[in-house]
N, C-alpha and C positions, 0 to 999 in steps of 0.2 A: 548489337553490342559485342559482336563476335572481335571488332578489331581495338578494343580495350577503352572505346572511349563510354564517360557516364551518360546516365539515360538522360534525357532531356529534364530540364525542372518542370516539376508541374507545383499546380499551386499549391501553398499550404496547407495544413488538413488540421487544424485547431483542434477539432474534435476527436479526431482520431491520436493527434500526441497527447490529450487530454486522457483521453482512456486508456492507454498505452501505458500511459506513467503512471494516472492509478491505479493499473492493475498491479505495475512492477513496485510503488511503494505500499502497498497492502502486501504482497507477497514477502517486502525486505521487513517489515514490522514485521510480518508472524515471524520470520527470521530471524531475527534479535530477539523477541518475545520467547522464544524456543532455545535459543542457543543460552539466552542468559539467565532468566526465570526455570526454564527445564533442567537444565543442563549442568551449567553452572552453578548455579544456586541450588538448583534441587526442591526451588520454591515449590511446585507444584506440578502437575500432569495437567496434559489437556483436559483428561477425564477423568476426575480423581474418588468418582463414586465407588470404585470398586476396588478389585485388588490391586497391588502396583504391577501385576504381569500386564493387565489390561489397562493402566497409566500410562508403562512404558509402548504399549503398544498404538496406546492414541497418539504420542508424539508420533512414532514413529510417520503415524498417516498424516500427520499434521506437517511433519518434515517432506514428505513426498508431494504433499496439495501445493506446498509455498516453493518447491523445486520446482514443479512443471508449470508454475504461473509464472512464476523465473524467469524459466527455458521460454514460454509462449509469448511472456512481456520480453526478451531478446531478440525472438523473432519477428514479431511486429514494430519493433521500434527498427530492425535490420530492413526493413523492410522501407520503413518510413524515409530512413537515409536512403537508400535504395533508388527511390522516388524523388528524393531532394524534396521531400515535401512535411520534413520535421515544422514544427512549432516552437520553440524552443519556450518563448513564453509560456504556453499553454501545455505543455511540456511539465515544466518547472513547477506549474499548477497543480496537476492534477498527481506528480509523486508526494505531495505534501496534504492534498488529499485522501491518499491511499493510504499513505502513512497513518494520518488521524482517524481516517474513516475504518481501517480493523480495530485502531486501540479504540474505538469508543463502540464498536461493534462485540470485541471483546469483555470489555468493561463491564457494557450495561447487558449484553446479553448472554454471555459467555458464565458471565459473573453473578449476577443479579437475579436475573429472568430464567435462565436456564437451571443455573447453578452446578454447573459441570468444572468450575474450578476456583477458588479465591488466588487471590494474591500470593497470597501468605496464610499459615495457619499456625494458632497457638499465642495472638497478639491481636491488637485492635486495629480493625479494616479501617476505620475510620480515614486516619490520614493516608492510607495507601490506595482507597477509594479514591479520594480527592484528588491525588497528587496524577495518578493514571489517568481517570476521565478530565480533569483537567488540560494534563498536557495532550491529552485527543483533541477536545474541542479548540485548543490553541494553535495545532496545527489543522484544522479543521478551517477556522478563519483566518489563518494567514492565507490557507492552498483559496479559499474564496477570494479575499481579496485578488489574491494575483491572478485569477482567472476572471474574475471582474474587469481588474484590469486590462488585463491580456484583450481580453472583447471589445474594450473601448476601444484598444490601441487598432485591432482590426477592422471597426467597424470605420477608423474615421479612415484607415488607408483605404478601404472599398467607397467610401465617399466620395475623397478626393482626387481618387484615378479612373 
């Protein structure tokens, strides 16, 4: 590659733009999650059991976990074009996965099971319960769908070639 031309195409890698993106859209939700409930709003701390010195301190680690997932879903996805071996379908998939897959890991386990942080406090969880784990599972099933898809659309190219 020393005389500037790109590597050869290898073949797609479904799986790997699949994991790639959900890692990079679970990363970009804790990142809107943090920038606007934390931050913003002031809704809450990652960990809001104890003092706010140790609130603002779990963001802080919580900013740094979704930076270097960031940083590592950049460099695998760099990597993917690199190879010419993006997915884009599956791709497309799996950030809308990622996306759903922290808020509803947040939600019910963050929220719920653990209880290291609500929504909101001083008001009824109720509709902000719904309205969260909801829009999780609805990106949850759109990133399925398009991965469903994405598979058909591969499986019938590897048929018919």
């Amino acid at each position: 590659m020393a005389n500037g031309a790109a590597p050869p195409r290898t073949a797609p890698r479904p799986r790997r733009s699949l994991g790639v993106f959900a890692l990079i859209g679970a990363a970009l939700m804790a990142a809107l999650d943090e920038i606007v409930f934390h931050q913003i709003l002031h809704w809450h701390h990652f960990y809001d059991r104890s003092t706010p010195g140790v609130g603002l301190l779990s963001d802080g680690l919580l900013h740094t976990a979704e930076i270097c997932a960031l940083a590592v879903g950049a460099v695998l996805y760099a990597d993917l074009r690199r190879l010419r071996a993006l997915s884009p379908a599956h791709a497309g998939a799996g950030f809308l996965l990622g996306l759903g897959a922290f808020q509803v890991f947040d939600g019910v386990v963050d929220h719920k099971l653990l209880r290291l942080h609500q929504i909101r406090y001083g008001v009824d969880l109720t509709p902000y319960d719904w309205a969260w784990n909801t829009a999780g599972v609805l990106l949850l099933l759109l990133g399925t769908a398009l991965a469903l898809r994405a598979r058909r659309r591969t499986d019938d190219r590897r048929a018919d070639g």
